[in-house]
N, C-alpha and C positions, 0 to 999 in steps of 0.2 A: 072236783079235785080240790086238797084242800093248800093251798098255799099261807106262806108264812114271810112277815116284812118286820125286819127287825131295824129300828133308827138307830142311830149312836150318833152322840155329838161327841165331836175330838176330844181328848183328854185335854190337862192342863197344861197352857203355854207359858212359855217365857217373855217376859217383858224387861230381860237382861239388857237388850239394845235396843234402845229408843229411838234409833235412827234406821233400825231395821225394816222393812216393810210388810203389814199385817201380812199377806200372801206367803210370805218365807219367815214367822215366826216358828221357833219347832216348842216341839215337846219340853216343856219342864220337868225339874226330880220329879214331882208327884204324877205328871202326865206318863213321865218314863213307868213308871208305879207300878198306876189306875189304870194303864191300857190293855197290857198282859193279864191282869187281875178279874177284871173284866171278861176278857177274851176267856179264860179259866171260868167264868161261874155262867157262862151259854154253854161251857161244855159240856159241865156237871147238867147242867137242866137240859141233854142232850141234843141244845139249838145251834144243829152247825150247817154254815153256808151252802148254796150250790153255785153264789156268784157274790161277792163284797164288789159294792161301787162305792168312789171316794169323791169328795170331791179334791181338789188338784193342789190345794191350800196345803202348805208343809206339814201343818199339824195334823192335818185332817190323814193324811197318805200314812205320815209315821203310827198314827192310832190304827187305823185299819191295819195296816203290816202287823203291825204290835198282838191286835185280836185273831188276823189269820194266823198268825205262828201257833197261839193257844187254841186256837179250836181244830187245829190240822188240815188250812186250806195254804195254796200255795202262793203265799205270797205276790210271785209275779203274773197272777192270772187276777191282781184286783184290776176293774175298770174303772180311770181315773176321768171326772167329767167335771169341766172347768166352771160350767154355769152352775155346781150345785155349792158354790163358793160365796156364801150370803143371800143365799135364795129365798124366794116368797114361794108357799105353797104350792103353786101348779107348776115350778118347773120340778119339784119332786114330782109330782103326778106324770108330768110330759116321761119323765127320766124312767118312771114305773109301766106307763102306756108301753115302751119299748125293748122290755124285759122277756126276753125268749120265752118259749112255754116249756120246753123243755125244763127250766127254774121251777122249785119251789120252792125254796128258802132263799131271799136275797138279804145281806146287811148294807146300809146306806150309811155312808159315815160323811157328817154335813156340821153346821154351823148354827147357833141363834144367832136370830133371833127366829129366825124361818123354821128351823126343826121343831122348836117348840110351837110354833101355831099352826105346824104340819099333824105334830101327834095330837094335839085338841081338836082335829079337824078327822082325824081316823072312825072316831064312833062317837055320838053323845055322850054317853055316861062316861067318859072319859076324859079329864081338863086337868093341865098343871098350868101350874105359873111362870112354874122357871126349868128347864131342862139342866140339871147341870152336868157338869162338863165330865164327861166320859158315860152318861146316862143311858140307857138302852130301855126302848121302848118299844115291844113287840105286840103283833097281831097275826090273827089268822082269820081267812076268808074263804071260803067255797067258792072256785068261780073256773070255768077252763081255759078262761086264756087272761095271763096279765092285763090287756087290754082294756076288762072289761071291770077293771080297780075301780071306775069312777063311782059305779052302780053297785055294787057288793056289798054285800051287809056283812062286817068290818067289825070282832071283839077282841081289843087287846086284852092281854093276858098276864104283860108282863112289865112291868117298870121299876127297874133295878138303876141303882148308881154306886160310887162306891163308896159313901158314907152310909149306907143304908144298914141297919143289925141282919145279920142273916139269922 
């Protein structure tokens, strides 16, 4: 069966208040933007969820919402997981190990520095430098149960952001 893992790191934030805390930054003009815009061109390339997970960070919740309204998923059915809030590698993994089977499209919306050595870590011929902010980075894998993410042979397809020329 063929499943599909689309990354997204949050749009852009605001650094309006400086006394604010990283955790409850939100969404900036352009993050307000790039989120929905975004969300609009997984449409168009007919990639739409069966499950958005976020991590629990402000910015990261607002992007996800932002993307489920454009692609037609329901809002209050994203799952929000607090360890994917400047994560290293395996706990995306742990987060993907525990993804129903019934799923085969899931979006993860998370943070660098971690999403970026997440997606160079999805297949070899695959490597960026810097994921930037609102960047969506997809793969597909043949495999019948989430679980078995670790061993899968893993070709992404897709690395969009939205400074990119379409």
């Amino acid at each position: 069966m063929q499943r599909t893992i689309v990354i997204i790191r949050h749009a852009k934030s605001s650094w309006a208040n400086p006394l604010q805390s990283d955790f409850e930054r939100p969404l900036n003009d352009r993050g307000e933007h790039d989120a929905p815009m975004m969300g609009e061109r997984l449409q168009k390339l007919k990639i739409t969820p069966d499950l958005i997970i976020s991590s629990a960070a402000k910015r990261a919740k607002q992007t996800a919402k932002k993307i489920a309204v454009a692609v037609g998923y329901d809002a209050e059915r994203i799952q929000l997981i607090e360890k994917l809030y400047h994560c290293i590698p395996p706990v995306f993994e742990e987060v993907i190990l525990d993804i129903p089977d019934e799923v085969n499209t899931v979006f993860i919306v998370a943070h660098n520095p971690g999403i970026t050595a997440f997606a160079n870590e999805l297949t070899p011929s695959f490597n960026i430098d810097h994921m930037p902010t609102c960047g969506v980075v997809a793969a597909r894998m043949d495999t019948e149960h989430w679980s078995d993410f670790s061993f899968a042979d893993r070709n992404v397809f897709l690395f969009e952001y939205p400074k990119k020329e379409q």
